[in-house]
C-alpha positions in Angstrom: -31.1 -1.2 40.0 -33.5 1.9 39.5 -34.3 2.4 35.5 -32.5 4.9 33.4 -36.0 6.9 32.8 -36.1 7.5 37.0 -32.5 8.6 36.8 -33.2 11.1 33.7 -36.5 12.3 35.7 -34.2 12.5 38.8 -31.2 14.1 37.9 -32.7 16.3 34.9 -31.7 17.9 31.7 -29.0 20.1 32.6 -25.8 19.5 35.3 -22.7 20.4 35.9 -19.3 18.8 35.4 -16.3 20.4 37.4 -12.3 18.9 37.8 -11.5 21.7 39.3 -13.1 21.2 42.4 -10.7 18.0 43.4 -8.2 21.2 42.9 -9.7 23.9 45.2 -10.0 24.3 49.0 -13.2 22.4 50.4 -14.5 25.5 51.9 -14.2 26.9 48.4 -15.3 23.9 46.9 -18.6 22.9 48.6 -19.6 26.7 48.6 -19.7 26.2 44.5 -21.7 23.7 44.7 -24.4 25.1 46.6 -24.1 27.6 44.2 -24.9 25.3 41.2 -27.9 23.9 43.1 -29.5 27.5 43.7 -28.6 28.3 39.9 -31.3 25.4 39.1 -28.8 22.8 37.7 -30.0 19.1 38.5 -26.5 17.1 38.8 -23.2 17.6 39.6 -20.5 15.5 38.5 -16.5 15.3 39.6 -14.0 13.4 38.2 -11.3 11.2 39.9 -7.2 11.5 39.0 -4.1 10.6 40.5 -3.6 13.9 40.9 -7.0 15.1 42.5 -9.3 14.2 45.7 -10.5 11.2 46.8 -13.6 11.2 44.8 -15.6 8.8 47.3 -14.8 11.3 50.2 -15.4 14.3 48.0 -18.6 13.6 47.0 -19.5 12.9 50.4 -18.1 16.8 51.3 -20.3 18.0 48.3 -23.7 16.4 49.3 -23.0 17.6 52.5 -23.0 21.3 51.5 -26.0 20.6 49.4 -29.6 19.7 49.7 -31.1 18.8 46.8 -28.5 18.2 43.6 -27.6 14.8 42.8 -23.4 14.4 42.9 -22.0 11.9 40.3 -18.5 10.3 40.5 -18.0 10.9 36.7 -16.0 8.8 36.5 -14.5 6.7 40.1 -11.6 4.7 38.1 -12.2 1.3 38.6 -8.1 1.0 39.2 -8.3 2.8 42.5 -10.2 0.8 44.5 -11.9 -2.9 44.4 -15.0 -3.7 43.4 -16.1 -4.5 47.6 -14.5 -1.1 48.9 -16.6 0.8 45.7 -20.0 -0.9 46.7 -19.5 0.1 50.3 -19.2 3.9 49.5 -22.1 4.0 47.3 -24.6 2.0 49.9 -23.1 4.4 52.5 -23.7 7.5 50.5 -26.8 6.6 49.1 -28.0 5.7 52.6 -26.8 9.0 54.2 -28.3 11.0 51.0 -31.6 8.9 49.3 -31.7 9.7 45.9 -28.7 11.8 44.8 -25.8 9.7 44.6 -25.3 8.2 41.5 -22.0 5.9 40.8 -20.0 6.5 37.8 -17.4 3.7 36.9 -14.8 3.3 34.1 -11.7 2.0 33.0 -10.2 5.3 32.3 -6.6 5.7 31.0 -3.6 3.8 30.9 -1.5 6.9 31.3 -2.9 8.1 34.4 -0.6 4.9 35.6 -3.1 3.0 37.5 -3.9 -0.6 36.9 -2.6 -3.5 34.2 -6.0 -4.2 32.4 -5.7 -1.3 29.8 -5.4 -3.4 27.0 -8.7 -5.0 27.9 -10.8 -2.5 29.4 -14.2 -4.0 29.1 -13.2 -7.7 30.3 -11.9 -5.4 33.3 -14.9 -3.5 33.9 -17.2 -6.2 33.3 -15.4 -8.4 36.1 -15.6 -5.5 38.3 -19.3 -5.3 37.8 -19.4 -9.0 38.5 -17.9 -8.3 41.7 -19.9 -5.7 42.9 -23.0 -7.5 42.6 -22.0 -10.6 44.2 -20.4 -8.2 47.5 -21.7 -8.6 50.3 -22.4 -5.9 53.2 -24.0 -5.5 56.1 -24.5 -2.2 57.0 -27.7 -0.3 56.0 -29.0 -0.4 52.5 -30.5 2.8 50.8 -34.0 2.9 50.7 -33.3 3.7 46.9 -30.9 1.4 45.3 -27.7 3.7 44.5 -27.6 3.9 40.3 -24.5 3.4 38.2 -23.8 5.0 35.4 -20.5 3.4 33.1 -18.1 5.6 30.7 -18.7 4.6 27.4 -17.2 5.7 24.3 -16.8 2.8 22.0 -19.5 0.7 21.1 -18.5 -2.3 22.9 -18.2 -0.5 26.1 -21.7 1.3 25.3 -23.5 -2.0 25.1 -22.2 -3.0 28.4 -23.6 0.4 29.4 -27.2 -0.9 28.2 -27.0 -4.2 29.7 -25.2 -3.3 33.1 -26.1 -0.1 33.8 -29.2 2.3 34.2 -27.3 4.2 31.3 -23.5 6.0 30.3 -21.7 8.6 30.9 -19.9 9.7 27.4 -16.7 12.4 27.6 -15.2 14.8 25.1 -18.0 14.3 22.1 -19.7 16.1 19.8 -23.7 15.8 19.2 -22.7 13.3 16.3 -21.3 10.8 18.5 -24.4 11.4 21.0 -26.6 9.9 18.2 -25.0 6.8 17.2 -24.9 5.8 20.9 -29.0 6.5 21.5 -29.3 4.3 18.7 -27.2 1.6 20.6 -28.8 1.9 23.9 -32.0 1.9 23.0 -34.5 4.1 24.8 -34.3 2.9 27.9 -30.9 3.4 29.4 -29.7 7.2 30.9 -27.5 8.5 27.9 -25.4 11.6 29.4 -22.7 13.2 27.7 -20.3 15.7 28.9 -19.9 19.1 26.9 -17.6 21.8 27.4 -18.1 25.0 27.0 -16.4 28.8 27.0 -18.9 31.1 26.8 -16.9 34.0 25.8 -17.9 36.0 22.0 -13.9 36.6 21.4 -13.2 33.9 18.9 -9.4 34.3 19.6 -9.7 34.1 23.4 -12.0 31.2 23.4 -10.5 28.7 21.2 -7.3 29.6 23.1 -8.7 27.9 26.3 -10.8 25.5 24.4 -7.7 24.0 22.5 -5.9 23.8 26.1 -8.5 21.9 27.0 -8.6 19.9 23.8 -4.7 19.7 24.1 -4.8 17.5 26.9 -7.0 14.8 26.2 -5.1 14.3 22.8 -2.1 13.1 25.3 -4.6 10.3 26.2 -4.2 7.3 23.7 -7.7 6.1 24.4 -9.2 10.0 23.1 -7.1 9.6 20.0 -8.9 6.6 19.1 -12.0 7.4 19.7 -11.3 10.9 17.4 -10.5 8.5 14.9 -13.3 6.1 14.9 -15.4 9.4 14.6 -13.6 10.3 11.1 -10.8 13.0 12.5 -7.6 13.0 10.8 -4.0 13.6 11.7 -4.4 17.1 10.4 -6.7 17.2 12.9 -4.9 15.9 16.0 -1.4 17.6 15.2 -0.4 21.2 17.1 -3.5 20.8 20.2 -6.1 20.3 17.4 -7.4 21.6 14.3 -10.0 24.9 14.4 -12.4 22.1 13.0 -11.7 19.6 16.1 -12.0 22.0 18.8 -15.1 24.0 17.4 -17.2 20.0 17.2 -16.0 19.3 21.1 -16.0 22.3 22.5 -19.1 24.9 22.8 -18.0 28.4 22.8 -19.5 31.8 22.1 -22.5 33.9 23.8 -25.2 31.9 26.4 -27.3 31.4 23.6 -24.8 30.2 21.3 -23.5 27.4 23.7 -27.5 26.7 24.7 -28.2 25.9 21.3 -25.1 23.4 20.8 -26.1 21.6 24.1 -29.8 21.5 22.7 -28.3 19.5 19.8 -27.3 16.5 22.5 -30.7 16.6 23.4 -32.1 16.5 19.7 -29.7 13.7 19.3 -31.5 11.5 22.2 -29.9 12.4 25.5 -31.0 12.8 28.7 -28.9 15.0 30.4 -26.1 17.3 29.3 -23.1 17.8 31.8 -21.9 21.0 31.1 -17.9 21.7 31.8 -17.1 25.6 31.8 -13.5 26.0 30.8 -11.2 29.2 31.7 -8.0 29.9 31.4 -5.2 28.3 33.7 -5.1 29.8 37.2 -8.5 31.6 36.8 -10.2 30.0 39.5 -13.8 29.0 40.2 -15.1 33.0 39.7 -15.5 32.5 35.8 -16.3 29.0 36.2 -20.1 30.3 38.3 -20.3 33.0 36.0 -20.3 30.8 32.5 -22.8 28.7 34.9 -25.0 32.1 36.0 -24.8 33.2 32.4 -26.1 30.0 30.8 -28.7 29.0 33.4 -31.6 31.7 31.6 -30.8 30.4 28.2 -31.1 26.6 29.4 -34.6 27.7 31.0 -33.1 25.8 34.6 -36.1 26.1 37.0 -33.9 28.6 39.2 -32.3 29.7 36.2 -30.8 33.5 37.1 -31.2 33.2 40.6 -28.0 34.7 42.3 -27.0 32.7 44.6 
């Protein structure tokens, strides 16, 4: 495996995370992504679901559009597919693209029906990992060894992170929890949180999307737990989440405004902030580019503006 500090140089401070490309047209789909790469963004990660695209194929349909922007499976569920079929797509993607494939495994949720190792995630994702390195294949290696990223929220899972993994991929957390798992990794290991975002000044409007968004992942058992661990309360979790819940998840308010909360993960020790626009059911991938277009200037992206 490559180190975390030649994934952070690769993929760089800033990317994108986006479900709602596994719900778009691929036409549609792989024309936002190029997008993203012109708007200066260094990484570009998409999610797997029961109810989305293949994410193995997908990402293969992404690179494909692109020429420079890594693509991230953030995260590939390790309940979807063995160990042996997993390694397979990531040599044949990292052969066919050197150097911006990076694989993102988990365990991720119980409800989402896949899977009967829920109630020990870790021992499951550990003997997955076991698996993958012992797997053979034959076809042709990348010249750079593909990187793997694990999703890590608890500190058990973040360790395995450290010690089998060039670094983790963390979801739905504030700056705080950002902090407490530099100081468990060390400074070695990639340490790249998720952070959604609506930039949008109308307090109403924005933490009406933001606590949709909120509203969801407090369905998930494994979220609720981890909300705990970080000191929220019921009053907290009850009606789609308290003012005080969604405002510490979710970034919302002008360009400069979210900027300075995704500067925070970086104060706190990561590496690379995956920024999540979030709109309004039914809106589409327009607002999505424009939060993007809007925030690339006050994140100082190398391209930053650039209309694509």
């Amino acid at each position: 495996m490559s180190s975390g500090r030649d994934l952070a140089t690769r993929i760089g401070p800033a990317g994108v995370w986006l479900s709602v490309l596994g719900e778009v047209p691929a036409a549609l789909g792989t024309s936002a992504a190029a997008a993203i790469e012109a708007l200066g963004y260094g990484a570009l990660w998409v999610g797997e679901s029961p109810a989305h695209k293949e994410v193995f194929t997908h990402t293969a349909l992404l690179l494909g559009a692109t020429a420079r922007i890594t693509v991230a499976t953030g995260i590939a569920t390790i309940w979807a597919r063995d160990a042996i079929a997993a390694g397979a797509a990531a040599h044949t993607l990292g052969e066919a693209f050197p150097g911006r494939f990076v694989l993102g495994l988990g365990a991720s949720h119980a409800e989402a029906g896949r899977g009967r190792g829920h109630d020990r995630p870790r021992t499951a994702l550990r003997e997955y990992l076991d698996t993958l390195d012992a797997a053979p294949y034959r076809g042709p290696r990348p010249d750079l060894p593909v990187p793997r990223v694990l999703a890590a929220l608890r500190p058990r899972m973040q360790e395995l992170a450290r010690d089998r993994a060039e670094g983790m991929h963390s979801f739905f957390v504030p700056p705080s929890h950002t902090a407490t798992a530099r100081e468990r990794l060390g400074p070695g290991p990639l340490l790249a949180p998720e952070q959604a975002v609506v930039v949008d000044r109308d307090a109403g409007r924005a933490r009406t999307i933001a606590r949709a968004h909120v509203a969801t992942r407090l369905a998930l058992r494994n979220y609720v737990n981890h909300l705990r661990a970080l000191g929220f309360t019921d009053d907290d979790l009850d009606g789609g989440g308290s003012d005080r819940l969604v405002d510490a998840l979710i970034a919302w308010g002008g360009a400069d405004t979210v900027a300075a909360r995704v500067r925070e993960h970086f104060d706190a020790g990561a590496d690379h902030v995956a920024i999540h626009p979030l709109t309004a059911p039914g809106e589409g991938l327009a607002p999505v580019l424009g939060q993007l277009r809007d925030l690339a200037p006050a994140l100082s992206l190398p391209h930053g503006g650039t209309t694509p």
